[in-house]
Structure formats: structure tokens, C-alpha cells
C-alpha positions in Angstrom: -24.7 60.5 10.9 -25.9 57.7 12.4 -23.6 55.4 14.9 -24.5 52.0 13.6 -24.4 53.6 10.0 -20.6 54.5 10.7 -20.0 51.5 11.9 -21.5 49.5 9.1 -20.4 51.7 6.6 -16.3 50.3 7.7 -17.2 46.5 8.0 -16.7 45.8 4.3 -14.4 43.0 3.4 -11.7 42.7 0.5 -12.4 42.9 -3.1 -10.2 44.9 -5.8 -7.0 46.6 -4.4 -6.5 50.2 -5.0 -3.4 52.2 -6.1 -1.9 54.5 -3.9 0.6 57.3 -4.4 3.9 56.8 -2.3 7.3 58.2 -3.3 10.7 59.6 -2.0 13.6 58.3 -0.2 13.5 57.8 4.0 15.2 60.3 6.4 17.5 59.6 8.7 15.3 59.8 11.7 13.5 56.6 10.4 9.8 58.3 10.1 10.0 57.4 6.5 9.9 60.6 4.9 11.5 62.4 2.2 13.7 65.1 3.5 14.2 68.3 1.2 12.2 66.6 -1.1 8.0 68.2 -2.2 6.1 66.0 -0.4 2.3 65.2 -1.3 0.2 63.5 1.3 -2.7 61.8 0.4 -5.3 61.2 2.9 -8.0 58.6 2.2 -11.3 59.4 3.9 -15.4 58.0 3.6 -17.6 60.7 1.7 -17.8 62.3 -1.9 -15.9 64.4 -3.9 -16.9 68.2 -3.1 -18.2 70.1 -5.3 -15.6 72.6 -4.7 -12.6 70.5 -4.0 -10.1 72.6 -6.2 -10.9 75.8 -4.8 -11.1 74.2 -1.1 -7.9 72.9 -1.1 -6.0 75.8 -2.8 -7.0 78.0 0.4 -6.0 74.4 2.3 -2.8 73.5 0.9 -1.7 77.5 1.2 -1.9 77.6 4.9 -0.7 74.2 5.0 2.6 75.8 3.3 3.1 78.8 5.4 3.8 76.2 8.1 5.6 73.2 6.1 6.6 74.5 2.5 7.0 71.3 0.8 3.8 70.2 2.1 1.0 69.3 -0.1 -2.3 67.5 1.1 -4.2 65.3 -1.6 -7.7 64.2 -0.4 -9.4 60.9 -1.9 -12.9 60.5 -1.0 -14.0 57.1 -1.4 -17.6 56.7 -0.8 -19.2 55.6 1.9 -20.4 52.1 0.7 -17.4 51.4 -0.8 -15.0 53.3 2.0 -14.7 50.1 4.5 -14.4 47.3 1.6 -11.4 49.3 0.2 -10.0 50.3 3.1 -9.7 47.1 3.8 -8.0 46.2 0.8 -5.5 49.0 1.6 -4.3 46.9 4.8 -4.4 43.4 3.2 -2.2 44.3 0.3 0.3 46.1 2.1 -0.1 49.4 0.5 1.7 52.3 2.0 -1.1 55.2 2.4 0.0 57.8 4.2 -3.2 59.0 5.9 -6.8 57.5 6.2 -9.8 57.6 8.3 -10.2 54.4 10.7 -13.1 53.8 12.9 -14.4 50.0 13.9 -11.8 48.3 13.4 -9.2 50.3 14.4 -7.5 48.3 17.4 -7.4 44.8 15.2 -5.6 46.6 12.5 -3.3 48.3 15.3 -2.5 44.5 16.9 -2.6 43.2 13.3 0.6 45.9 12.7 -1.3 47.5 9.6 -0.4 50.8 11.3 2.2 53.5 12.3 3.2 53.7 15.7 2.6 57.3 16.3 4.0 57.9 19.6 7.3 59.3 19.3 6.0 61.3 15.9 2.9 62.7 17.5 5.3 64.6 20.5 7.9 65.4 18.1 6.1 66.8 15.1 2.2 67.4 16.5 2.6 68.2 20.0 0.9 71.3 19.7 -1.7 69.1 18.2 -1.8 66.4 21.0 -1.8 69.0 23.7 -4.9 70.3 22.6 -7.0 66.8 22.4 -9.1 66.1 25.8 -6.6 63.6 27.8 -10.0 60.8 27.4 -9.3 60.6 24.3 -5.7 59.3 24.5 -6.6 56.9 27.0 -9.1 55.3 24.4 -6.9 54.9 21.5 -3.8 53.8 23.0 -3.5 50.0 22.3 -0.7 48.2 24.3 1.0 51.2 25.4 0.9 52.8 22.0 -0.7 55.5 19.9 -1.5 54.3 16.5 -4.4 56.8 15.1 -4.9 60.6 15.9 -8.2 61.2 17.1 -11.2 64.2 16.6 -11.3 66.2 19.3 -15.4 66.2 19.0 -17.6 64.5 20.9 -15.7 63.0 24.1 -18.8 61.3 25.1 -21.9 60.8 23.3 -25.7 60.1 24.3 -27.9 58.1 22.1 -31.1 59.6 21.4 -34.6 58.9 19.7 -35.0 61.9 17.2 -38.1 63.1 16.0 -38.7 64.6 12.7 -40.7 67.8 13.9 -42.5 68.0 10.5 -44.7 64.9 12.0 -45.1 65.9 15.4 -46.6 69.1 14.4 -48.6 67.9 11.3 -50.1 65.3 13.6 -49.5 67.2 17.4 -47.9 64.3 18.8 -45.9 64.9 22.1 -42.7 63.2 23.0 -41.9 65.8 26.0 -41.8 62.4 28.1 -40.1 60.2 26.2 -36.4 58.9 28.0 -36.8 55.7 27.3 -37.1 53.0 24.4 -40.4 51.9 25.8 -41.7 55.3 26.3 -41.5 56.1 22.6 -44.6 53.5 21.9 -47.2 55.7 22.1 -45.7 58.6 20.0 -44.7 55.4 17.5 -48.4 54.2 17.3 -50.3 57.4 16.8 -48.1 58.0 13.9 -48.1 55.1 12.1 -51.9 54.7 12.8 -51.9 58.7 10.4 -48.8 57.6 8.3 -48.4 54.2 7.6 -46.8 54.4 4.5 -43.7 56.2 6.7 -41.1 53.8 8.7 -41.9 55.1 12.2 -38.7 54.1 13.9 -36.7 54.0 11.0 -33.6 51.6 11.5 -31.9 49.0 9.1 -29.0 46.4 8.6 -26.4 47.0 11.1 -28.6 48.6 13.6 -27.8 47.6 17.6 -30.4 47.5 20.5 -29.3 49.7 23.3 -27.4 48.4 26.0 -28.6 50.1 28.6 -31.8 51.9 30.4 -32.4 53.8 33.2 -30.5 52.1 35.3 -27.8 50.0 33.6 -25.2 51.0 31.2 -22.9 48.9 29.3 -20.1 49.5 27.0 -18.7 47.0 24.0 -15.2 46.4 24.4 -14.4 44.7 21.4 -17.3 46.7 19.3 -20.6 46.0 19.2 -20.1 43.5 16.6 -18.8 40.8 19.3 -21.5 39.9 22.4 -19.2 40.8 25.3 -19.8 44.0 27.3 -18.6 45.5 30.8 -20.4 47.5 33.2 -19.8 51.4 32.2 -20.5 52.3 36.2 -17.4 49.9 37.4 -20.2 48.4 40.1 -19.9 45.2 38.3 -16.5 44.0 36.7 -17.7 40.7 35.0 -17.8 40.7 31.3 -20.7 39.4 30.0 -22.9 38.8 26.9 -25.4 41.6 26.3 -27.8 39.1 25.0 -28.1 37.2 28.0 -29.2 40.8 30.0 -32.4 41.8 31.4 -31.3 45.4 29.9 -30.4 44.1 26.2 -33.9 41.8 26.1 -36.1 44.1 27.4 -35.2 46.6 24.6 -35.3 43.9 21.7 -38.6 42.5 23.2 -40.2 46.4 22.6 -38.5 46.6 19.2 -40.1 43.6 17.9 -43.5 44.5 19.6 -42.7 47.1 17.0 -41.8 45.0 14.3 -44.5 43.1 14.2 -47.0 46.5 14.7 -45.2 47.6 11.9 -43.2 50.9 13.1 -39.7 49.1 12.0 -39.7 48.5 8.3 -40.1 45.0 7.4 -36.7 44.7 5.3 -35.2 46.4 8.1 -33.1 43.0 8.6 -31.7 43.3 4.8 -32.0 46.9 4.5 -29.0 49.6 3.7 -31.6 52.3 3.3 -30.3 54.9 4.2 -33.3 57.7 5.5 -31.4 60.6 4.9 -31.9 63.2 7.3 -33.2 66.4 5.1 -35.9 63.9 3.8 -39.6 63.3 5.1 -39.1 59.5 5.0 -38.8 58.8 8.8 -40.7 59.6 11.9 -38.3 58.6 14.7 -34.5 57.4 14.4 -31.6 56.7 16.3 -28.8 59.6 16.7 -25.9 60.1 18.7 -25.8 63.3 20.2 -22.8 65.1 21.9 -21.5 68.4 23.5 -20.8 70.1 20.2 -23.8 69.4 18.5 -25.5 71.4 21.0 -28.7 70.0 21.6 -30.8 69.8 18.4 -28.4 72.4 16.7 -26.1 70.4 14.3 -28.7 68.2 13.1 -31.2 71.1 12.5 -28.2 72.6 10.9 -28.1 68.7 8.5 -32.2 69.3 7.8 -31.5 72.0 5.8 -34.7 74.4 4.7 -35.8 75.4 8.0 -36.6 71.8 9.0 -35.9 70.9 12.8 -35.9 67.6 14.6 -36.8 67.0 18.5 -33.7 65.4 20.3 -34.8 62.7 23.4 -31.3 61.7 25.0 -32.2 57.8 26.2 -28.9 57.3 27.4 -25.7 58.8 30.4 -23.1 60.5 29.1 -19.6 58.7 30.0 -16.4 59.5 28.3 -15.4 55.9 27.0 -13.0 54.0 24.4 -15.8 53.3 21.6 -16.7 57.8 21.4 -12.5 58.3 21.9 -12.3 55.8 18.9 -15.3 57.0 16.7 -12.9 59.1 14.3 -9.1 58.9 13.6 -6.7 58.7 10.9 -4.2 56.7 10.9 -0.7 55.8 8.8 0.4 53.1 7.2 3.0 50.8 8.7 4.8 51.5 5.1 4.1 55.1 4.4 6.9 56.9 2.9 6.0 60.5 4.3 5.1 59.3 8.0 6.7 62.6 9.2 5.0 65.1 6.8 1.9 62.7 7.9 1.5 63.7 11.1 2.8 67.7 10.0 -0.4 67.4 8.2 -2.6 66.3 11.3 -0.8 69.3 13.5 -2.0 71.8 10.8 -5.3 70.5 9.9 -6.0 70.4 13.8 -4.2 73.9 15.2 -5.1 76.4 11.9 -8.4 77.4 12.1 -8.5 78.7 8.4 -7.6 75.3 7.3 -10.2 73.4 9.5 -13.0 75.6 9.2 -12.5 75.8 5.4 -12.7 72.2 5.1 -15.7 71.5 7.6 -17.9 74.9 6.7 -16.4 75.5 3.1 -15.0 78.5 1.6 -15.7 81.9 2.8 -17.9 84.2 0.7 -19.8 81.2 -1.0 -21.0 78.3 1.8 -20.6 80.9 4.6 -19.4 84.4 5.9 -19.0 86.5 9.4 -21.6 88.0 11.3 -19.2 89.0 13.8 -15.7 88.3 12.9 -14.5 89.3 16.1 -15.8 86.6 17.9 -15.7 83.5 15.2 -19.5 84.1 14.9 -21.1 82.7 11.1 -23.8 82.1 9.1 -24.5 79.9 6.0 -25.3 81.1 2.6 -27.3 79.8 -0.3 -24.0 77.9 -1.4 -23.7 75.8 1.6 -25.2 72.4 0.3 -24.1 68.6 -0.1 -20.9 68.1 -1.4 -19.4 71.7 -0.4 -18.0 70.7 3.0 -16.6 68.0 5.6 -18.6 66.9 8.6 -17.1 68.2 11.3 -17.3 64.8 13.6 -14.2 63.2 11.3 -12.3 66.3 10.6 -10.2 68.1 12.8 -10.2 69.6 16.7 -14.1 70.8 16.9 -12.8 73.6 19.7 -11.6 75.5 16.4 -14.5 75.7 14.7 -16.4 79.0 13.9 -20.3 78.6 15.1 -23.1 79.7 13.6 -25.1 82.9 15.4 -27.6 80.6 16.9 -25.1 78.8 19.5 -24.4 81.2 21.7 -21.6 81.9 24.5 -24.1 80.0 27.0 -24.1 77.0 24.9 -20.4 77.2 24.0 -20.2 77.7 28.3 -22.4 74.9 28.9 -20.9 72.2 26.3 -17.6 72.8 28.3 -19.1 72.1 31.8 -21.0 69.2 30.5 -17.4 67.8 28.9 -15.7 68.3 32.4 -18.7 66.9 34.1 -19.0 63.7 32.1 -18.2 60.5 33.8 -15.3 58.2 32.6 -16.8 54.9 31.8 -15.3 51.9 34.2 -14.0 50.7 30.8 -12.2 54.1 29.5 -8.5 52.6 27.5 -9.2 49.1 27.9 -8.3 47.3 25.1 -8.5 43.8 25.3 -6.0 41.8 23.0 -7.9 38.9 21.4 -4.1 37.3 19.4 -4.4 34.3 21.5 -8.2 33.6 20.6 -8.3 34.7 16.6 -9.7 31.1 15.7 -12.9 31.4 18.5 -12.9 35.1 17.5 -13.4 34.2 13.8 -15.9 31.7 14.8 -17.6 34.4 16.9 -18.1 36.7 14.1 -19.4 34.3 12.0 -22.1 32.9 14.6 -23.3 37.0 15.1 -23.0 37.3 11.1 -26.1 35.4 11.5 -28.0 36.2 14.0 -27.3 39.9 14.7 -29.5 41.8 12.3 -32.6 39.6 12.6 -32.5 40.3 16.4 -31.7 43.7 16.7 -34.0 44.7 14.3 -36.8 43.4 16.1 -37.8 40.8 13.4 -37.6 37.3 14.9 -39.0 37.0 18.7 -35.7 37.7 20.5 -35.1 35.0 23.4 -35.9 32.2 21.6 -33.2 33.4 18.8 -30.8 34.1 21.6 -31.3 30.8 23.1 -29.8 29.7 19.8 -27.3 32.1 19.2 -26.0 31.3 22.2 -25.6 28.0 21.7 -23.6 28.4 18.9 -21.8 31.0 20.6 -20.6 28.8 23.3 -20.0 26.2 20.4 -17.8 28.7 18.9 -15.8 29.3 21.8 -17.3 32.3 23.8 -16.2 30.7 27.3 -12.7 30.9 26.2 -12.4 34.6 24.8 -14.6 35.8 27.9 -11.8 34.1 30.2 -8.9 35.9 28.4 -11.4 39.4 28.4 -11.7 38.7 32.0 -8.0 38.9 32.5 -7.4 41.4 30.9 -10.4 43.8 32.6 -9.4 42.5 35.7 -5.7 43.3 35.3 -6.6 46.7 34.0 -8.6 47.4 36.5 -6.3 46.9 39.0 -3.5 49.0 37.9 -6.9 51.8 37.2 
């Protein structure tokens, strides 16, 4: 899926509060659990209902057992549209979930004491668990000295890339062997439109974000991408700056509403929650982040299902930084009453292999079986559809998963190298704290409410709107909550 479609899809904001299932009587080694006691866990997480939930989580909640017999695991899929807006709910009113999926706004909640401090719990009752994550990835999430969400251990660092459907390039033989850029995507963009109009070309929509970077410059949101302050991801600069006001950032949003107004980007793209699913013929080119374990083109060839493929242009470096360490993690409640069986939960689902590959490929015999059982090797049967399995990204460690016959021990070689390789990002575990600024934060978010889509969609001419913005900005208080930011990156940097 989609970054900015992750991220939109947890932005929601209160509405009708849910009930949650929370029982038992603490422990004495104040992790809030029930001791002796069954225990069932419920974990809250974005998607559907499977198809096959009962017979999934019969295999799931067996192997769970053979490790922690009075464990039981309860899944609630909330969907995706509906996932952030009750989620948030969840936080405001207090209840006491034990598990759920956090992305966005994961270190607000954290400061905002929503969640568990899983420190001490993680070491005592997942440490096989935390052992086995890349170290990255604890830098990233650690908020003021603390661990409050377990992450995936997936995609350390992701690149962004322009994907092409490869049912257009062929139909039309259009070549995008040359395309590392934004910019250099034009041509590919105009000769299809000019065959397809009735197609989005670059097919992007509300909560869509201009990339911050080129060939040469690479910048990383500190505060998310929903807040114009970035730092310099090669540590040659240390100021924190708006994107906005860079030559990086305008050049991009000046090409993407050249676009705009040629027509490639649709022209509700501003408004738009379409959602271009992937399997479908309904886009030529989109945005996709792409990392070590998708192996090149290979997971979302695997997502196009029927034999369709998609042509994979990285646009951007790879560096290991806070916002791919804090793309998928589940949390607890502050009031959970199972903290401890919690976590137990997390160490199974991200240590037993049947459990995890159950859950992310679906049950053996009827979404998949071994070619070579010997050596973990699979292939997908006629059963393996929508609503049969979890995406791997926000499940469990990826390093456990079976693959399917087509990545082979070179690509399972090379995504390691690549992960070593990678390059921390200047930025890499800082996490600014923004308590003494919530009022110009507030303010902020407001001013970007209003301005972010039209301009990083490409549909209003982008400097005079930023010359606007920015005015507002400053009106909001930006100077102020850069000052503190700077602080804070310069004092982290110093003791980095």
C-alpha cells in the first residue's frame, strides 16, 4: 500500500466511541494482567475481516497456546476508512485495549501518555522478540528514553518509487528504462495520456506528499509529513527548515502541476479518496514505497494478481530513518488489563513461524503449500485472494516469512547486504517533543489543513500558494516551534 494512503488512512478524528473487551484482576508485578486467570487479547488492527478468520486463528491461537496456555488472541479488523477515526476514539475515551496497530501519530499519543511503556515488559517477556528486530528500528521508536510500540521488522528503510502498470507500457511500448526522477517521468506521462485519456496517468489523491528530495537532496519529516519542518537526511546541513520554502520541494510541485494542468493528475485529485487499487487497470503510473523485502517488483506483482506485473523506478536513497522504523507497530493501552499476556502475544506472533506465516500467507493447503519444505520455499494456490491473509508490512518479523519460488537465495542474499548497506539518516531516533508549543502546533495543523492537498497535488500554481501558506504559517507560530525543533536536533546531534 501506498505511504501517503497509510498515513491518511490514521488521520481520522473522533466520532462514536467503541467498546472494548478488558477483564481480570492485576498481578503483582504491576503489568496489569491477570495471573492464573484465561486471558483473551484483543488486537485492534486497519483491514477487513478474512474470509477465513475462524479457521486462521484456530491454527493461530493453538501455537499461541503451546507457548502461553491461557493465552488467547482476538483480532478486530476495523476498516481502513474507519481504522484512524476510531482509533482515535479509543485514546480519547480512555479505553483500555490491549493491542492495536499505530502508525502517524504514534509519538503524540506516546507524549500524550495514551500508551504503555514497554520497556521493562519487552526485555522481560519478548526479549527473544526484541533481539531479533534490526537495532534501527529501536532507535526510531524510542520517545524520551522509552519504548512505547513494538515495531515490524520489514522494511528498515524504504525508497519511493514511480510504478508503472506494465499492461500500458506494453499495450502502448512506452519506455521508462530512464526514468530516476519526478521530471523524467514526463514523457512516459504524455504519450500515455495522449493514447488513454480516460486513465489518471500519475494517479495520486487527497493526502498525497511531493517528494522531498531529488538527486541530490534528501530530507526527512520529523514531526510527519503533515507539519512543514524537515532536516537534512545526509547530516551536511543541521538547520530545520520548511520543505516548502526548498528549491527540492518546488521544483517537484512545479512538475506536478505542469501535470495537473496537462491533465495526467486527476482533476479531483485535491478532494479525492480514490483509491486505484492495485490489481485494477485504472492507473498508469503511481507512487510506491518499495523496500528490501519486497524484492524489487516482486511483492507488488505478487498484489496484481493474474499474472499482471508493474515496472518499479526507485526516485529516491535508501536511509534507515525514524518515519520507515515508525511505519508499523502496535502498541498497548496505558489502561490495558493484560499488558503482560500483551506483549507474550507480540513474542509469539514475531518468533513462531507457523503463527506468522499463517496469518500473513493464510492457511496451508488452501491460499498456499511447499514446493520445497526444506527450505521455506512456497507457492500460492487458487484460494489465495482478498480477505484470506494479512499484509506482511504490519504483521510480524518479515525474516520469518516463507517466500514464494520466484525470490531466490540471491535475492534473500542481496536484500540482506542492501539492509547492512543502508545509510542511517542524520535524523535516525530523533524525536522532537512539541508539549511546550501544542497551541502554535494546533495552529500549524490547521494552516496545512488548508493548503496541503491543493499544493501537493499539483492543482493551484505552487509558489504563489506557498507564499501564502507561509504567511499564515508564521502567523501561526512556525518561528517558535522551529526554535524549540532546533534545540532539540541540535542537542541530539550532539550527544549522536
Amino acid at each position: 500500500m501506498r505511504k501517503w494512503q497509510k498515513g491518511l488512512a490514521l488521520a481520522g478524528t473522533a466520532a462514536a466511541a467503541l467498546a472494548l473487551v478488558a477483564c481480570g484482576k492485576k498481578s503483582s508485578d504491576g503489568s496489569g494482567s491477570s495471573s492464573g486467570s484465561k486471558v483473551t487479547v484483543t488486537m485492534y488492527r486497519p483491514g477487513d475481516v478474512l474470509d477465513n478468520d475462524k479457521a486462521m486463528m484456530k491454527i493461530v491461537n493453538k501455537e499461541i497456546q503451546k507457548q502461553y496456555p491461557n493465552v488467547t488472541l482476538s483480532i478486530k479488523p476495523l476498516s481502513w476508512g474507519d481504522y484512524g477515526q476510531k482509533f482515535n476514539v479509543m485514546l480519547t475515551s480512555g479505553d483500555s485495549f490491549d493491542l492495536a496497530f499505530s502508525s502517524g501519530s504514534y509519538v503524540d499519543n506516546a507524549q500524550k501518555g495514551a500508551f504503555t511503556d514497554l520497556t521493562p515488559l519487552l526485555k522481560k517477556y519478548a526479549k527473544k522478540a526484541y533481539d531479533a528486530i534490526n537495532p534501527a528500528y529501536w532507535k526510531g521508536v524510542t520517545v524520551n528514553g522509552k519504548i512505547y510500540g513494538f515495531p515490524t521488522n520489514a522494511n528498515v528503510y524504504s525508497q519511493e518509487t514511480l510504478t508503472f502498470n506494465d499492461t500500458f507500457l506494453k499495450k502502448y511500448n512506452i519506455d521508462v528504462s530512464k526514468v530516476n526522477t519526478l521530471q523524467d517521468a514526463t514523457p512516459a506521462l504524455a504519450a500515455f495520456h495522449k493514447a488513454n485519456p480516460g486513465v489518471a496517468a500519475f494517479a495520486i489523491g487527497k493526502g498525497y506528499h511531493a517528494p522531498a528530495f531529488d538527486a541530490t537532496h534528501s530530507y526527512e519529516y520529523p514531526l510527519s509529513n503533515a507539519y512543514p519542518f524537515v532536516i537534512d537526511q545526509t547530516g551536511e546541513s543541521t538547520k530545520v527548515v520548511n520543505p516548502y520554502s526548498t528549491a527540492t520541494l518546488q521544483k517537484n510541485l512545479k512538475t506536478l502541476h505542469q501535470w495537473y494542468q496537462a491533465g495526467y493528475i486527476p482533476k479531483d485529485a485535491a478532494t479525492s479518496s480514490t483509491a486505484y487499487n492495485l490489481p485494477e487497470d485504472t492507473w498508469f503510473a503511481r507512487v510506491e514505497t518499495n523496500g528490501p523485502f519486497d524484492y524489487g517488483a516482486t511483492a507488488l506483482n505478487n498484489a496484481r494478481t493474474n499474472g499482471k506485473t508493474v515496472t518499479v523506478r526507485q526516485i529516491s536513497k535508501p536511509y534507515k530513518s525514524t518515519s520507515d522504523a515508525q511505519m508499523a507497530m502496535y502498541v498497548v493501552s496505558k489502561s490495558s488489563k493484560h499488558k503482560k499476556e500483551a506483549v507474550e502475544v507480540l513474542n509469539a506472533i514475531n518468533t513462531n513461524k507457523k503463527i506468522l506465516n499463517t496469518m500473513v500467507w493464510g492457511i496451508e493447503g488452501k491460499q498456499w503449500e511447499f514446493t520445497d519444505k526444506a527450505n521455506e520455499k512456497i507457492k500460492t494456490l487458487a484460494g489465495y485472494k482478498q480477505k484470506t491473509y494479512y499484509g506482511a508490512w504490519m504483521t510480524g518479523n518479515n525474516k520469518l516469512l516463507y517466500t514464494k519460488d520466484e525470490v531466490t537465495d540471491a535475492m534473500i542474499k542481496d536484500r540482506d547486504a542492501k539492509i547492512a548497506a543502508a545509510k542511517q539518516s542524520a535524523g535516525l531516533g530523533f524525536v522532537p517533543d512539541t508539549t511546550s508549543v501544542k497551541t502554535e502546533m494546533t495552529n500549524i495543523s490547521n494552516v496545512m489543513s488548508k493548503y496541503s492537498d491543493i499544493i501537493n497535488t499539483g492543482t493551484v500554481e505552487p509558489i504563489a500558494a506557498i507564499k501564502k501558506m507561509n504567511a499564515e504559517l508564521k502567523g501561526a507560530g512556525w518561528d517558535k516551534v522551529q526554535a524549540e525543533i532546533q534545540k532539540q536536533y541540535d542537542e541530539f546531534r550532539s550527544n549522536n
